[in-house]
C-alpha positions as CSV (number, residue, x, y, z in Angstrom):
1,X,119.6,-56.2,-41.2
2,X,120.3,-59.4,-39.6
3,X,120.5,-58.1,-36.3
4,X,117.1,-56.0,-36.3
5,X,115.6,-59.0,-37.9
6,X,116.9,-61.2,-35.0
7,X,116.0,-58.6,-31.9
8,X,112.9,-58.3,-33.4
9,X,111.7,-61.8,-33.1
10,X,113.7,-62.0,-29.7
11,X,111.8,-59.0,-28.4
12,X,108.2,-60.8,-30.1
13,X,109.0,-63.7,-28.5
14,X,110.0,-62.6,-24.9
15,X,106.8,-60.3,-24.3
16,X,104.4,-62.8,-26.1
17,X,105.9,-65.3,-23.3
18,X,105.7,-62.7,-20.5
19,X,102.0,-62.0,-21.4
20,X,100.9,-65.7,-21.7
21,X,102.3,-66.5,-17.9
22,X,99.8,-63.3,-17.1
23,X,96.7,-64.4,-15.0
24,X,94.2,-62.6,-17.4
25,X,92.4,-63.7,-20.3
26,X,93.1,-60.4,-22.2
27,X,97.0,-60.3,-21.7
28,X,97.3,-63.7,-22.8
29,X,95.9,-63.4,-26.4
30,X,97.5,-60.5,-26.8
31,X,100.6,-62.8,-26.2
32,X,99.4,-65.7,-28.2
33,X,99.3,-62.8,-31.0
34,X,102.8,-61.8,-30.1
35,X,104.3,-65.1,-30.1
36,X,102.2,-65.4,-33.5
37,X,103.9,-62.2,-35.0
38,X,107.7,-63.9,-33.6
39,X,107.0,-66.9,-36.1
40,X,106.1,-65.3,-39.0
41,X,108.8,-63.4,-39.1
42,X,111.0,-66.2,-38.3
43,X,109.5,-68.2,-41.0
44,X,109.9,-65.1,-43.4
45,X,113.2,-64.4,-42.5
46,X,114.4,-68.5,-43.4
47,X,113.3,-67.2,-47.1
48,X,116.9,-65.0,-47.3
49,X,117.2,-61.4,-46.4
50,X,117.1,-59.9,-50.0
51,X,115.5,-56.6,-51.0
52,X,114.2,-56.0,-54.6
53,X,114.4,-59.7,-56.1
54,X,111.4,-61.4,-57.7
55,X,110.2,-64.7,-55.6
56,X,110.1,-67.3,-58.7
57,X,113.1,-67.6,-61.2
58,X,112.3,-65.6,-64.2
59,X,114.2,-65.7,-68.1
60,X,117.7,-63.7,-67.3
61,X,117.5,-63.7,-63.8
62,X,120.2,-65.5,-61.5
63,X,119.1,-65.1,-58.2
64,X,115.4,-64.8,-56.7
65,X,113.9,-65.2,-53.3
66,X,112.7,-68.3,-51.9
67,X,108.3,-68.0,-52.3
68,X,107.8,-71.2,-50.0
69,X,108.4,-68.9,-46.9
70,X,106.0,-66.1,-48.4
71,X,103.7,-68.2,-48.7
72,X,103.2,-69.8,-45.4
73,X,103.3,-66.6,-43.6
74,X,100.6,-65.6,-45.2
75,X,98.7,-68.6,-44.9
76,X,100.2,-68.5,-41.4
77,X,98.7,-64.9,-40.9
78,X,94.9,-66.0,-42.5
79,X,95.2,-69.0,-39.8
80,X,96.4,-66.8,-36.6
81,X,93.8,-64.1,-37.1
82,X,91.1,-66.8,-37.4
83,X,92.4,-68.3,-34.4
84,X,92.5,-65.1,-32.7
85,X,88.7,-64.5,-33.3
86,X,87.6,-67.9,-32.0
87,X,89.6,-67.2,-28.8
88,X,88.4,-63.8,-28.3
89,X,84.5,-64.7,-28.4
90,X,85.8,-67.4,-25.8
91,X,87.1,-64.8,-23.9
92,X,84.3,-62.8,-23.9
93,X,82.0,-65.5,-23.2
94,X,83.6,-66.6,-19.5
95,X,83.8,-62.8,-19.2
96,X,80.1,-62.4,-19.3
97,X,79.8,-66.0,-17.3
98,X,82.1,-65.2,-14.6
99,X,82.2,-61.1,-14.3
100,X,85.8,-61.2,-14.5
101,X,88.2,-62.0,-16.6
102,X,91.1,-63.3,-14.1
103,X,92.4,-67.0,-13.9
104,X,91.9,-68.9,-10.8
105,X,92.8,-72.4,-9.6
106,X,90.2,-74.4,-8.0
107,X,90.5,-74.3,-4.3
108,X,92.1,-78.2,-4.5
109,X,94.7,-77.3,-6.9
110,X,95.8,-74.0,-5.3
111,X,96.2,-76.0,-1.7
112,X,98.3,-78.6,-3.9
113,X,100.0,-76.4,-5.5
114,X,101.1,-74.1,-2.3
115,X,102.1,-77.9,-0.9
116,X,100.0,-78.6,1.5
């Protein structure tokens, strides 16, 4: 379970990235949300792997999952999602500006950045 746990966040984490260096406005929230999704589930998995165990310590009960993780995930996921709004009405706002939604350099920074 490990494992899966662990590829999942690599997986999260490696397409959020790939969609955040994207020069679209669209691509790189969905990657923002990715690279949300990879560190909630890391933060849930640093709780312990365990299935079926209550999260706080109850009479005749020896082991029980750590609740600190649970709950900042989900505060985590209340955050990310308003977040995700606020950017997205950005978004949508230089779209309707602009007429597109790519990401260009000013004319001074692209000649810097070619090196000339």
């Amino acid at each position: 379970m490990e494992l899966l746990v662990a590829s999942t966040i690599g997986v999260l984490t490696a397409a959020g990235i790939y969609l955040v260096l994207r020069l679209r406005t669209f691509p790189v929230i969905i990657g923002i949300s990715l690279l949300t999704y990879a560190v909630n589930v890391f933060l849930f998995a640093t709780g312990r792997l365990v299935v079926n165990l209550p999260p706080v310590l109850r009479d005749g009960v020896d082991t029980y999952t750590d609740p600190l993780p649970q709950a900042l995930v989900l505060t985590a996921i209340v955050i990310s999602f308003g977040m995700t709004a606020v950017v997205v009405m950005l978004a949508l706002g230089a779209y309707l500006a602009s007429r597109t939604d790519g990401v260009n350099l000013p004319a001074a920074d692209a000649d810097e950045e070619a090196g000339e």
